[in-house]
Steps between C-alpha positions, in 0.01 A plus 500: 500500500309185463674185514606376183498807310812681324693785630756538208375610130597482159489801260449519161818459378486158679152383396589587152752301529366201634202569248827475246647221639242272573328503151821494294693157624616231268231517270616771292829365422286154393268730263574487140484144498185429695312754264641360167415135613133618453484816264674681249555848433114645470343267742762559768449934456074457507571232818725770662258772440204337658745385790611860561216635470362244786833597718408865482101374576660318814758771558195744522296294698729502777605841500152580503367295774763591690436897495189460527453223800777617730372332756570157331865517581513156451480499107419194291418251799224817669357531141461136458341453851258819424396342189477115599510528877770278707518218229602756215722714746717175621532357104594803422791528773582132542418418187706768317772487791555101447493551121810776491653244764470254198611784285824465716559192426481555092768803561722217709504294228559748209747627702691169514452452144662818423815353675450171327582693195836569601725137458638561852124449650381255238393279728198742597329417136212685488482552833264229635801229550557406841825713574299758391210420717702429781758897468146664420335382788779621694526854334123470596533537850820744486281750364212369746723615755616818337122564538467464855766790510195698410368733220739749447765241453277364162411823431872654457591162350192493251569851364897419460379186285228693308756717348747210472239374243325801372830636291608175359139483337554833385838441357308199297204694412752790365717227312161371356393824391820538303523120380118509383484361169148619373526210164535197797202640698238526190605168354305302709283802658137338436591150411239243651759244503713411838827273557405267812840446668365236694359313176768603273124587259378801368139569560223710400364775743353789415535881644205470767653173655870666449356796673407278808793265533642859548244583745612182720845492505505938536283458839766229663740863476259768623474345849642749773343803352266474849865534708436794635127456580602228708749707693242775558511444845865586493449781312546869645236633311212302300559722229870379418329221471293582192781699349752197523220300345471708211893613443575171512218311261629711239854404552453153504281525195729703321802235587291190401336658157836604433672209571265273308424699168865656443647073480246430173773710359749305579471142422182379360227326751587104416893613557400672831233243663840283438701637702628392842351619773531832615432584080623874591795335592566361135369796321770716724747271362382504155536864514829599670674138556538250782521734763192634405362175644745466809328878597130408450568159737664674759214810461249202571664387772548851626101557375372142671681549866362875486183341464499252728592765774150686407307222457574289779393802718229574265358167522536482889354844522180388296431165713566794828224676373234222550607504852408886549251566326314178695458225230704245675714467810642799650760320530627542152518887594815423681770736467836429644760817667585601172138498427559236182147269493705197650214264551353541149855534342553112661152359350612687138859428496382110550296524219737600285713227654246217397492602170846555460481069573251469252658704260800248542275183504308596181754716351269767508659762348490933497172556322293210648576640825442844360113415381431311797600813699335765251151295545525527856560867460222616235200366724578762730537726200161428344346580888642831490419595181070397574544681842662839321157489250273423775624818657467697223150337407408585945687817483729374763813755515279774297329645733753872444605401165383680138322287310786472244725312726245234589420452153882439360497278847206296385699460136781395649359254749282357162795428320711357837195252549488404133846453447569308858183246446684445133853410692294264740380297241762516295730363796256176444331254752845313542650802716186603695483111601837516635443862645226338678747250638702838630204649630344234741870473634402816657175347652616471819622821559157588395324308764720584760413862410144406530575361861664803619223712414208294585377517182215277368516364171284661197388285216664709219814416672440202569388437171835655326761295712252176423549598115878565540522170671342292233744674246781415751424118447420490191874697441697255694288197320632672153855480652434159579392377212716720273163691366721839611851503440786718541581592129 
């Protein structure tokens, strides 16, 4: 067995689970309000149906790539490289590794401002106070440790917190169901008129624009759906991979649909974009009573450290792969006795750690940090989708297949590029300038990758970390200046 490789695998039960627990965090629990802050009833079911629709595209594309490539065992960072050589390969596993590392730091501080809501742990606020800083960044590197313990440690721990947060979303979608109050959810169902909490105005928007605030804020909760691509190399066969992909896109889909269109029957949308942060938590209480809201805090909490478990590894695991596969320093392929990706686990877990410090010093709080990670993450996303068409388009994958399959491939892959290029521009130029910042942090590991395999330079790569560069500057000149802000 080569150095560096893994001995001990994960089933499908596992990488369902970590498919499960990786995509549905804190932002669920945060969901009615972010949606009714930009949409009412009809623009938030046509945003949800496009972004479905785009999960499934994605969900497909992986499944499908990853029957029919077996030999790419390394998932989203091998696609990426086969489609935009070294560059593409280490944005896609540095890049999307450091962005779930910043995703960390958004469930630290939602997780702290889930105990701020209790008067005992005031003090935490919403979670980017220093005492909060200062216990997260300690939980931080408790669970950093836990990590080093090695997979099956997170794995047993990530499926006992997945069902720790599964059934009290059920129990709210069930009380929903039964508290639905059709007469509040038409009364405002195609109204072009939105309450801006942060204005205290009502403006005028109409069902396109409603449709796409939805579009933004749904992607910042359908990150994770990749999990068990990304621990295909862990996997005992490649085809639990594509199964846990599948099984568990229409979970998550099913859990955040739910979760979202079942509250417009509860309170209406100006009510609900109100409330205090996490909304479920209010609409629990609104429902059944105080403890309502006690239970959806402490399912947070239970839901946040679950994630933070998966992701940490996750995000470790990602940064490993850039190390492997040969777009960067082997030395980021370094597994310890336990065979937990210690070197890459340090470099992500300090990430996280830095913005945990900015979080405090800006008072940055859960969904900045949440964008900031998502555009780090739907790059990669947009890479994958081009490489999945191009293989259709070359045949790649189809050379035993009826032409049927490649065909609904090709479909799929269309609407996965369309719908990923959408989310990229959406995200804005503010976040890909500071996801340039995150991405030339890697540039050394890069050229020290370059050194250990006597590589000489090309100009398209040369050319793309120039570019990236210049956006680099120009992103910390913004900060500077205050041009980009954390708002």
């Amino acid at each position: 067995m080569k150095k560096g490789e893994i001995k001990n695998k994960v089933g499908l039960g596992g990488l369902t689970a970590l498919v499960v627990g990786g995509t549905i965090g804190s932002g669920i629990f945060a969901l009615p309000a972010t949606m009714t802050e930009g949409a009412n009833p009809a623009g938030i079911l046509l945003g949800w149906a496009i972004v479905a629709l785009g999960m499934l595209a994605l969900a497909s594309v992986y499944r499908n790539l990853t029957l029919q490539q077996p030999e790419i065992d390394d998932e989203i960072y091998g696609w990426s490289k086969k489609m935009f050589g070294n560059v593409g390969g280490f944005i896609a596993a540095y890049g999307h590794g450091a962005g779930d590392a910043i995703g960390n730091a958004s469930y630290l501080t939602v997780l702290f401002s889930a105990f701020g809501s209790f008067a005992i742990f005031k003090y935490f606020g919403n979670g980017t106070t220093w005492p909060a800083v200062i216990i997260a960044s300690i939980l931080l590197w408790v669970i950093v440790f836990l990590v080093l313990k090695g997979v099956h440690t997170e794995t047993w721990l990530n499926n006992l917190t997945t069902i720790a947060k599964v059934i009290p979303i059920t129990a709210f979608l069930i009380l929903a169901i039964f508290n639905f109050n059709p007469h509040i959810f038409m009364a405002h169902f195609a109204s072009q008129d939105i309450f801006n909490i942060t204005t205290h105005h009502w403006s005028h928007v109409s069902i396109f624009d409603q449709s796409k605030n939805v579009l933004l804020a749904a992607m910042w909760t359908l990150i994770g759906i990749e999990s068990g691509t990304i621990f295909a190399t862990r996997a005992k066969k490649l085809s639990d991979v594509a199964k846990a992909t599948t099984i568990g896109a229409l979970i998550v889909i099913t859990l955040l649909v739910g979760t979202s269109i079942l509250s417009l029957g509860l309170l209406s949308p100006k009510t609900i974009s109100g409330l205090h942060a996490p909304s479920m938590a209010g609409l629990m209480e609104h429902m059944v009573g105080p403890w309502g809201s006690w239970l959806i805090n402490i399912c947070l909490i239970i839901s946040v450290l679950g994630a933070l478990i998966a992701w940490v590894n996750l995000s470790a695991e990602e940064v490993r792969l850039a190390g492997r596969g040969g777009s960067s320093s082997k030395w980021l392929n370094g597994l310890n006795k336990n065979e937990a990706p210690i070197n890459s686990l340090f470099v992500t877990a300090g990430i996280t750690q830095v913005l945990m410090i900015v979080a405090g010093a800006y008072s940055a709080g859960y969904e900045v940090l949440l964008k900031f990670s998502t555009s780090l993450s739907i790059v990669p996303y947009l890479m994958v989708s081009l490489y999945a068409l191009k293989s259709v388009v070359t045949g790649i994958g189809f050379e035993n297949q009826p032409k049927k399959v490649r065909f609904t491939s090709g479909i799929w892959a269309g609407i996965a590029v369309c719908f990923t290029a959408f989310m990229v521009y959406g995200a804005g130029l503010k976040y890909l300038l500071l996801a340039a910042i995150v991405w030339v942090t890697g540039f050394p590991f890069y050229y020290k990758g370059k050194k250990e395999r006597s590589e000489k330079w090309g100009k398209v790569e040369l050319i793309a970390w120039i570019i990236m560069m210049i956006m680099a500057i120009v992103g910390i000149y913004s900060l500077i200046t205050g041009t980009i802000t954390f708002d």
